[in-house]
N, C-alpha and C positions, 0 to 999 in steps of 0.2 A: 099425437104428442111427439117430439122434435126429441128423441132419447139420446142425441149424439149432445145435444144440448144442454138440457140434463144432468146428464152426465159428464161433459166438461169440468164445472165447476168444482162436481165433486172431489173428481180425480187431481185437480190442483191443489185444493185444498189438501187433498192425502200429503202430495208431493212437497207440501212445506212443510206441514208436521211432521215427516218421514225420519230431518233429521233430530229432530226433538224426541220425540218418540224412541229414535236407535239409540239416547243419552240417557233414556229413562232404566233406572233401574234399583235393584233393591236396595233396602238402607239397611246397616247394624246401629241400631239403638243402644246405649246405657244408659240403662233408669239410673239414678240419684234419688229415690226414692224408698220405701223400707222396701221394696223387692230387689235392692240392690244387698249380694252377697260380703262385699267388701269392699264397702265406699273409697276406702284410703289406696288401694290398688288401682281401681276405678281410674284418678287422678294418673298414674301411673303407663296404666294403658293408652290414655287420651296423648301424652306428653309422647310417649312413644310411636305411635301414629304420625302423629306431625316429625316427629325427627327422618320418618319414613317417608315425608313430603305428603300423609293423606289430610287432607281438609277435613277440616271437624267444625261441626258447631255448635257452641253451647248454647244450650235453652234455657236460658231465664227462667226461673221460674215456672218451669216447666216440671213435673215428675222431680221437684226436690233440686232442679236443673241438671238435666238429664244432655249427653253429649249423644252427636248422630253423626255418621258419615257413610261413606260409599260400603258397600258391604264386599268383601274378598275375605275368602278364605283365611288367608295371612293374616288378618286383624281376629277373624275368627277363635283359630286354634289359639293365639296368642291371649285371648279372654279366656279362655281355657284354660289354660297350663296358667294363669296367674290368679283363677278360681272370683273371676269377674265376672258378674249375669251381664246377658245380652239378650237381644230381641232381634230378631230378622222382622222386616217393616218394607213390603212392595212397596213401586214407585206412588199408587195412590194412596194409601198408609200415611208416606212417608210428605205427600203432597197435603194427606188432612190436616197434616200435624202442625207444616208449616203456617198451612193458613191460619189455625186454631192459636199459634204463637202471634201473630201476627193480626190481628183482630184487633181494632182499635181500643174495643170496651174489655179487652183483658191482659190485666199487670204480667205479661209477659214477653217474649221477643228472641230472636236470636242474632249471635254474635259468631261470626266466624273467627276461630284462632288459625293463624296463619302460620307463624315461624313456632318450633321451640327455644324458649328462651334460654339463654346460656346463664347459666348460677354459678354463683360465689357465695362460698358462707366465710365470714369472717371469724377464723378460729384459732384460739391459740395456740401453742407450745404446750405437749401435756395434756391436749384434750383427748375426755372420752365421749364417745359418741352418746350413751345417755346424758352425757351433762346437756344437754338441747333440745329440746322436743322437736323444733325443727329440723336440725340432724336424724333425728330418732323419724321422723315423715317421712324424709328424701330418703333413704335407705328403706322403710318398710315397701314403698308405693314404687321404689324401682326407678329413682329420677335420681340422674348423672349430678353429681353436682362439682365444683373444684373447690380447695380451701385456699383461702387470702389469710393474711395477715400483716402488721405494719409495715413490714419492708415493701412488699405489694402496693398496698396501697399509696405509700410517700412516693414511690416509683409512677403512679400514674395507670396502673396495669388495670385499674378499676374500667378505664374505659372500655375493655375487654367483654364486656360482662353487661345483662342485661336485668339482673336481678341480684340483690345484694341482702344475706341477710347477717343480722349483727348478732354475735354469739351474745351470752349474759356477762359482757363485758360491763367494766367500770371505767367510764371517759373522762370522769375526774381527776382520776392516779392516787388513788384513795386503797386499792389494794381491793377493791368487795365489802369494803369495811367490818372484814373479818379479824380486824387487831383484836376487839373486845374478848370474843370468845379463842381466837386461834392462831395468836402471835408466835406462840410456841409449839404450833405442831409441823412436822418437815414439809408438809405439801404447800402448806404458808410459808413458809421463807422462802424454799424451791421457785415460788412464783413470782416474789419478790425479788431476787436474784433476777430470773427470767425477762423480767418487765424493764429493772435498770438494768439490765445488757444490751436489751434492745435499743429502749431508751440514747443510751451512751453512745452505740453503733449507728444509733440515726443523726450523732451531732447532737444530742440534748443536756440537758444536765439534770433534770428531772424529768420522772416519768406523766407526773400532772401537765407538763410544758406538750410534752410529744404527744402524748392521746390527745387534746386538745386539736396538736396539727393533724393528726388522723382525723379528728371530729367534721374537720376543716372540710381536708380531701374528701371525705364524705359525701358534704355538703357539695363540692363542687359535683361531684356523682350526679346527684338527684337533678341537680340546676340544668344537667345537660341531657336530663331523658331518662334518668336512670329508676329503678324501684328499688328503695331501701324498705326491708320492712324487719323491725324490732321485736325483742319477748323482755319481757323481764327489767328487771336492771340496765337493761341497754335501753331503753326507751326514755325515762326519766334522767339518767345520768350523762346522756346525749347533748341534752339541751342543753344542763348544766353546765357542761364544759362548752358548751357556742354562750351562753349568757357568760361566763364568766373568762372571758377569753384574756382577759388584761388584770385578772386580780389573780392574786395565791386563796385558795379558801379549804387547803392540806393545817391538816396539822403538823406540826414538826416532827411527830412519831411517822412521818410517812415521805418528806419530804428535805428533814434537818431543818426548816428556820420557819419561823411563826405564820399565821394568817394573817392578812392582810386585815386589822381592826376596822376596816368601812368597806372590806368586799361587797356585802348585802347590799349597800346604797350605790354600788358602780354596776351589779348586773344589767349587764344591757338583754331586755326581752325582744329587742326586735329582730337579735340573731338566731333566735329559736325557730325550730319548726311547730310544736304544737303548743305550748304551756308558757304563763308568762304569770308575773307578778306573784310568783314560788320563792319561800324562804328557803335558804338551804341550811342544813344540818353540818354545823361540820363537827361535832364531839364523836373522837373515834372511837369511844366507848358505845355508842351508840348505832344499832346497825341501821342506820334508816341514813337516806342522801338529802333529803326535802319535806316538805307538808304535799308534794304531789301526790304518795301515795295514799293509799286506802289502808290504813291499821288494821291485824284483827282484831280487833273490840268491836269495829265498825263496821267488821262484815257480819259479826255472830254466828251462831251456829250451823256447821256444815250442811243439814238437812235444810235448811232457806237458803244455802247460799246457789241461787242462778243468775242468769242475768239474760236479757232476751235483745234479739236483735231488731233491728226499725225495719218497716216493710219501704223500700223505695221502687218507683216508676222503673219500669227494665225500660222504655221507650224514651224517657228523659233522664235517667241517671242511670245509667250503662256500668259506672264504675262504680258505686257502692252497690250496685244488685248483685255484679257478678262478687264483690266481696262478702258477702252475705249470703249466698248459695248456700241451703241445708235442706236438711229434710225435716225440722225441727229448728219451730223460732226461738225456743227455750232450751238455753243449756248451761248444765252445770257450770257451778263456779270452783274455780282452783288457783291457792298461793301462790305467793311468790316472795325474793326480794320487794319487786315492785309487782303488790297484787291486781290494783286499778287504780285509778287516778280521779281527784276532787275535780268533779266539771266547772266549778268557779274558775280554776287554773287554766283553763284550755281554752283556748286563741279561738274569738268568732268565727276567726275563717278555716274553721278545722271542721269534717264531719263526723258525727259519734256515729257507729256503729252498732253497737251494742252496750248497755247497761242495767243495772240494776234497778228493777221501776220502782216509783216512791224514795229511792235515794239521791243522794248526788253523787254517786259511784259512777262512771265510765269504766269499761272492761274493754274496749274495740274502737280505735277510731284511724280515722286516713285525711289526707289531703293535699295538695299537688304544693312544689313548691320549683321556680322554672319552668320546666319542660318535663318534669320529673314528676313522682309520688312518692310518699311515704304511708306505713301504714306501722301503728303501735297498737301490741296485741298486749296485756295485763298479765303476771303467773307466768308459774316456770311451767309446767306439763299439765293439758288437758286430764289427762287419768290419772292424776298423782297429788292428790290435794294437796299434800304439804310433805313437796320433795323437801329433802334433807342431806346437805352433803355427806354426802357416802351410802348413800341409798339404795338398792339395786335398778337397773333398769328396770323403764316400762316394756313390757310384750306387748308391741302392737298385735302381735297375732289375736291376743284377747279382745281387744279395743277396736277393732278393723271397719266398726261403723260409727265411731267415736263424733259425736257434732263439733266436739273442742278441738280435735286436729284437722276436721275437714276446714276448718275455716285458714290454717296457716295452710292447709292445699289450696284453696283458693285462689292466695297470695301467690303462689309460684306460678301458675296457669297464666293468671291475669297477665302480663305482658306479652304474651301469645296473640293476645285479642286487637282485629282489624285495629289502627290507628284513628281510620277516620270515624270507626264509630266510636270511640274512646272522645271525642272532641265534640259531639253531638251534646 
């Protein structure tokens, strides 16, 4: 036998593997699964990482969608000190896993996140950090974020920014329509005051005129790449002010001169991003903006109220899988101004995320509009059935594997995730 022979092939073969083989090495795992300690840190860590330039990938539907990257020390100690579980995963471990995501006949897949994305929350004059649950996220989970508000935005500074989320603003200029109950307490006028200074300062004469042109800038955000995503009151009252761009639909307790008697026949729906052929409310004795939302009468008693998310393809729809990432398809429900929204209202070309089965409640929906996304999440606070102005803060310390804030973590990661498989 000819061993020089033989043995050639072998040794080339070694020789090309050699440098694949020197590449191979361990992975740190984070489950998103119930063995994860503190899901909402978890987001935190990953965000972190990539600000570090390390490459991370989220697994679809993987362990609750579970993140993996290169294993160092540094990543290590830092899931440590922030009391985040991790798993050390050898290179064939970390090679099962892939393939096993990766398997044609299983609804899973992974997604590389590449940059971290730069955040804006859009927040007032006078805010406190509880008033937000998204605030109250990005501060528990340890992710940078900057605040905006109108002058920012009329200024163009939106472009800055790669993620934009909308406090529980009122884009109407309606005030929250807390005249009914709280015309006369000083945090109400304070705000009022507040809103027409701004107002005045940006050239307006009303403040319904100026959120409106905010609504605007917004809109040009998304058209250009941007992710807006809403809670509350900012979702519903969004639209209203892009449908109603050319009529007055203020009462005169908010704005001095009457509404326009035929606004309701001039809203235009096709400047809206998700909801169309919505009445609106304008009696400011009345705290509601529209028939978009969900009454409680119509959600009934706390102990029913959940709402469960749609299972979508991670290998064909990329972007609502990764928005839908839990460990738990069922999760509780919680108030709001604007709790959820009538699905008759919402634009075909909108996807629902989440809702209430056997109703026609909507709680969670997204959808692109340019080059852009948006996404409307229903309720003020996951943990907080029925915040209440002047309520204390949530402890996320309590809540830390909450499924109702994982999903506004979701939202913030999402723009992290490769482009071109976003387009797939």
């Amino acid at each position: 036998m000819n061993v020089r022979k033989f043995l050639l092939p072998l040794v080339t073969a070694l020789l090309i593997l050699a440098p694949a083989l020197s590449f191979a090495q361990n992975k740190l795992l984070i489950p998103m699964d119930l063995d994860q300690t503190d899901h909402l840190k978890a987001y935190g860590i990953t965000f972190w990482a990539l600000q570090k330039g390390l490459a991370v990938d989220w697994l679809l539907n993987y362990r609750g969608g579970s993140f993996m990257a290169d294993y160092s020390d540094l990543l290590a100690a830092e899931c440590r000190i922030r009391g985040v579980s991790f798993e050390t995963v050898d290179a064939s471990g970390a090679q099962s896993i892939y393939a096993l995501v990766q398997q044609a006949d299983k609804n899973m897949d992974v997604v590389k996140l590449e940059k971290a994305p730069k955040i804006a929350v859009y927040i007032p004059p006078g805010f406190q950090p509880w008033d937000d649950a998204v605030t109250l996220a990005l501060q528990y989970a340890e992710v940078p974020y900057e605040s905006v508000w109108d002058d920012e935005v009329m200024a163009g500074k939106l472009s800055q920014y790669d993620w934009l989320h909308l406090h529980h603003e009122d884009f109407t200029g309606q005030y929250g329509k807390f005249y009914g109950n709280y015309s006369a307490a000083p945090w109400y006028q304070a705000q009022v005051r507040t809103l027409e200074a701004e107002a005045k300062k940006l050239g307006f004469t009303k403040v319904s005129e100026e959120k409106k042109a905010v609504a605007r800038k917004i809109k040009e955000f998304v058209a250009n790449g941007g992710f807006m995503f809403a809670m509350c009151s900012a979702t519903d009252t969004y639209d209203i002010a892009l449908a109603s761009e050319n009529d007055d639909i203020c009462d005169a307790v908010f704005d001095g001169d009457p509404i326009d008697p035929n606004f309701q026949k001039k809203l235009n729906y096709s400047k809206t991003f998700a909801f169309e052929n919505f009445k609106v409310d304008p009696n400011p004795f009345m705290y509601e903006f529209s028939d978009i939302d969900v009454q409680p009468n119509e959600v009934g008693p706390k102990e029913n109220d959940y709402f469960t998310l749609f299972d979508f393809s991670a290998k064909y729809d990329p972007v609502p899988t990764m928005l839908t990432q839990d460990h738990t398809n069922v999760v509780k429900g919680f108030m709001g101004q604007t709790t959820a929204f009538h699905k008759e209202l919402i634009k075909k070309s909108v996807t629902i995320l989440g809702e209430r089965e056997g109703t026609d409640q909507v709680k969670y929906l997204y959808s692109t509009y340019g080059r852009g996304f948006f996404c409307f999440y229903g309720g003020h606070d996951p943990e907080d059935y029925t915040h209440q102005v002047g309520d204390p803060p949530t402890d996320l310390r309590l809540h830390k594997n909450s499924p109702g804030y994982r999903l506004i973590l979701n939202n913030v990661l999402f723009p992290a995730a490769k482009k071109r498989k976003l387009k797939t």
